[in-house]
C-alpha positions in Angstrom: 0.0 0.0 0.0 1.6 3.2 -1.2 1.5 6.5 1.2 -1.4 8.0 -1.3 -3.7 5.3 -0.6 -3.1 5.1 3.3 -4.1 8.9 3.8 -7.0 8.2 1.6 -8.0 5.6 4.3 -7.4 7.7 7.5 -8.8 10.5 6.2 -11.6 8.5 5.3 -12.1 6.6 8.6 -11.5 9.6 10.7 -14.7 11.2 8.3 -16.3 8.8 8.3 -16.3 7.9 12.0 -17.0 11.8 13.0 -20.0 12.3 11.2 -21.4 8.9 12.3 -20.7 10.7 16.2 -22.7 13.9 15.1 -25.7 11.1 13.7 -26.7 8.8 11.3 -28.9 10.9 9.5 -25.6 13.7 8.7 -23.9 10.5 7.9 -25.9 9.5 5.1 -26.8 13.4 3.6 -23.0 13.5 3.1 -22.9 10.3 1.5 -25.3 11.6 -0.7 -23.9 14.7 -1.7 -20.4 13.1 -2.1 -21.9 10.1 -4.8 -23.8 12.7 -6.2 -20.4 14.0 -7.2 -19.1 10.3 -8.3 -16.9 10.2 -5.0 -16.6 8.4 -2.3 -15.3 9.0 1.3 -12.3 7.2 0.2 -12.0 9.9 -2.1 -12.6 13.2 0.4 -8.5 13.4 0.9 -7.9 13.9 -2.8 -11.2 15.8 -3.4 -11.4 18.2 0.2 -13.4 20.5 -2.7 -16.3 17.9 -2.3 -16.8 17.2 1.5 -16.1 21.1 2.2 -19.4 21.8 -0.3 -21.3 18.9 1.8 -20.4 20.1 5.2 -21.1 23.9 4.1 -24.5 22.6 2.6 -25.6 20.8 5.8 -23.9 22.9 8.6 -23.7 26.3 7.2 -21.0 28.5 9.1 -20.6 25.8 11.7 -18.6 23.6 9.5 -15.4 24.4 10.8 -16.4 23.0 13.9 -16.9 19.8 12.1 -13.4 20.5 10.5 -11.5 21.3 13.7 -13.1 17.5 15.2 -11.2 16.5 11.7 -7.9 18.1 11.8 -8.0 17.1 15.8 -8.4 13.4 14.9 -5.7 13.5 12.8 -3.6 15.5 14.9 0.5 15.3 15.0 -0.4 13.8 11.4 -1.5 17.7 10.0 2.1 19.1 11.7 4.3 15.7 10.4 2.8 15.7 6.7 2.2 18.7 4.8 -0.4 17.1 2.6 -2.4 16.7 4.9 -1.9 19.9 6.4 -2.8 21.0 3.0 -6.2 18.7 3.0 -7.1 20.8 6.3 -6.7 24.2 4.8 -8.7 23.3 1.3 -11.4 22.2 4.0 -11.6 25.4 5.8 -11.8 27.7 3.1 
């Protein structure tokens, strides 16, 4: 398993697992918005775009609560890799 694909996990889990804390119901309109852009969680690292649009679309100005429970999940990860530190930013904006 090459680097790429392993952050593409994480990042996914750690999604994945947070919005399944905030409820099933988020859980699935974020699915829904994310295969209604032919993605999948898996693909949320390479595509922040994507899961910023569905958190924005479902939590409005809170979403960067939903980003810090994110970037906290990961956390030494964002300071040790600078991709990732990149995924964070593209998901705050």
């Amino acid at each position: 398993m090459d680097d790429e694909q392993l952050l593409d996990d994480v990042v996914s889990s750690i999604v994945e697992k947070i919005l399944m804390n905030i409820g099933m119901t988020t859980y699935v309109k974020v699915k829904e918005i994310i295969e209604a852009h032919n993605l999948k969680f898996s693909d949320c690292y390479r595509n922040p775009d994507v899961l910023n649009f569905a958190l924005k679309e479902l939590f409005g100005n809170a979403y960067l609560i939903v980003v810090e429970k994110i970037k906290s999940e990961l956390g030494g990860l964002v300071d040790d890799d600078s991709r990732l530190s990149m995924f964070v930013q593209n998901l705050s904006k």
